[in-house]
C-alpha positions as CSV (number, residue, x, y, z in Angstrom):
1,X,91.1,70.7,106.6
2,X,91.7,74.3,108.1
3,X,88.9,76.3,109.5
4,X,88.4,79.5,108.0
5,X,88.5,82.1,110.3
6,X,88.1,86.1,110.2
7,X,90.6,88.8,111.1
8,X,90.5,92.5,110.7
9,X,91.1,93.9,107.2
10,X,94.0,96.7,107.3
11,X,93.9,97.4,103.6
12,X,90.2,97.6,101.3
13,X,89.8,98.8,98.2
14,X,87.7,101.1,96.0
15,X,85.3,98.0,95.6
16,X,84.9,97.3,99.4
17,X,84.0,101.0,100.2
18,X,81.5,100.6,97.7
19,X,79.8,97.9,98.7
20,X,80.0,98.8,102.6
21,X,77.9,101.8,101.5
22,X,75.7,100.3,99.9
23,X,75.1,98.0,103.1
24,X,74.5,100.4,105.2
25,X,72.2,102.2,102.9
26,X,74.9,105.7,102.6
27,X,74.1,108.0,99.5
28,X,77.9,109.2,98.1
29,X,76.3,112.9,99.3
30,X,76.0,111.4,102.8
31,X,78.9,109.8,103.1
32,X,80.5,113.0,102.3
33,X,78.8,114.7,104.9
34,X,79.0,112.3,107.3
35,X,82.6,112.4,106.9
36,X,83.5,116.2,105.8
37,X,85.4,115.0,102.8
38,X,84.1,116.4,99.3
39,X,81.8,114.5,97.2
40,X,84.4,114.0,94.6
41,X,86.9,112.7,96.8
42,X,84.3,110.0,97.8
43,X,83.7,109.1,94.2
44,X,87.4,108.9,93.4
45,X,88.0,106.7,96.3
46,X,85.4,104.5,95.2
47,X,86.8,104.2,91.7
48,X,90.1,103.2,92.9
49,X,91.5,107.0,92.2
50,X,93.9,108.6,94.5
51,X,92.9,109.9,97.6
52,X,94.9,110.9,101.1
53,X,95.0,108.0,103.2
54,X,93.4,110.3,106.0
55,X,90.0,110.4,103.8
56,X,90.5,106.4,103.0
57,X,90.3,106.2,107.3
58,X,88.0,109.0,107.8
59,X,85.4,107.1,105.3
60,X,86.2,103.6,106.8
61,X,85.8,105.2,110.3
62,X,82.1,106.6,109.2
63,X,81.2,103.5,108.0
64,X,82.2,101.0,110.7
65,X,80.2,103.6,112.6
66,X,77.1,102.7,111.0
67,X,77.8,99.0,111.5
68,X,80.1,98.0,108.4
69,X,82.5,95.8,109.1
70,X,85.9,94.9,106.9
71,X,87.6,91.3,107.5
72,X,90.0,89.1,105.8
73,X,88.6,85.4,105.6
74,X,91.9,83.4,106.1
75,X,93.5,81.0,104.8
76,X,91.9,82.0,101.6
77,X,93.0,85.8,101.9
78,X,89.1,86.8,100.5
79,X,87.8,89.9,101.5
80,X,84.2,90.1,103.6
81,X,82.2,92.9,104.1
82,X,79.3,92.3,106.7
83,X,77.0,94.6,107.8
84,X,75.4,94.7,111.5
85,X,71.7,96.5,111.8
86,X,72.0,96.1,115.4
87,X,73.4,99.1,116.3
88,X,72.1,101.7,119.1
């Protein structure tokens, strides 16, 4: 049997921004502002809408920042979102 084993995830979705937010404890508004992208552009990202892949990276940056982490659990392909409260 395999062991499963993390790797960076390149590519998260509306649901995996969500959740990362709520694990670092990020209001929508904060987020926002944190990241100089509009509110709405935050909550369209979040609900799978179309945004520019620049605000996808700018809201992924902000939230790795503040210890949210994005990996790909292989061999299953699953997505995991931890959270570290470690940080300086």
């Amino acid at each position: 049997m395999e062991h499963p084993s993390l790797v960076r995830a390149e590519n998260i979705e509306a649901l995996h921004f969500r959740m990362a937010r709520a694990g670092v404890n990020l209001s929508i508004r904060e987020l926002a502002q944190m990241t100089g992208l509009n509110k709405a552009t935050i909550v369209r990202l979040e609900a799978g809408g179309t945004v520019r892949p620049a605000s996808k990276i700018a809201a992924r940056e902000a939230l790795e920042t503040l210890g949210a982490n994005f990996w790909i659990c292989q061999p299953s392909d699953k997505i995991v979102i931890s959270v570290d409260r470690n940080l300086c």
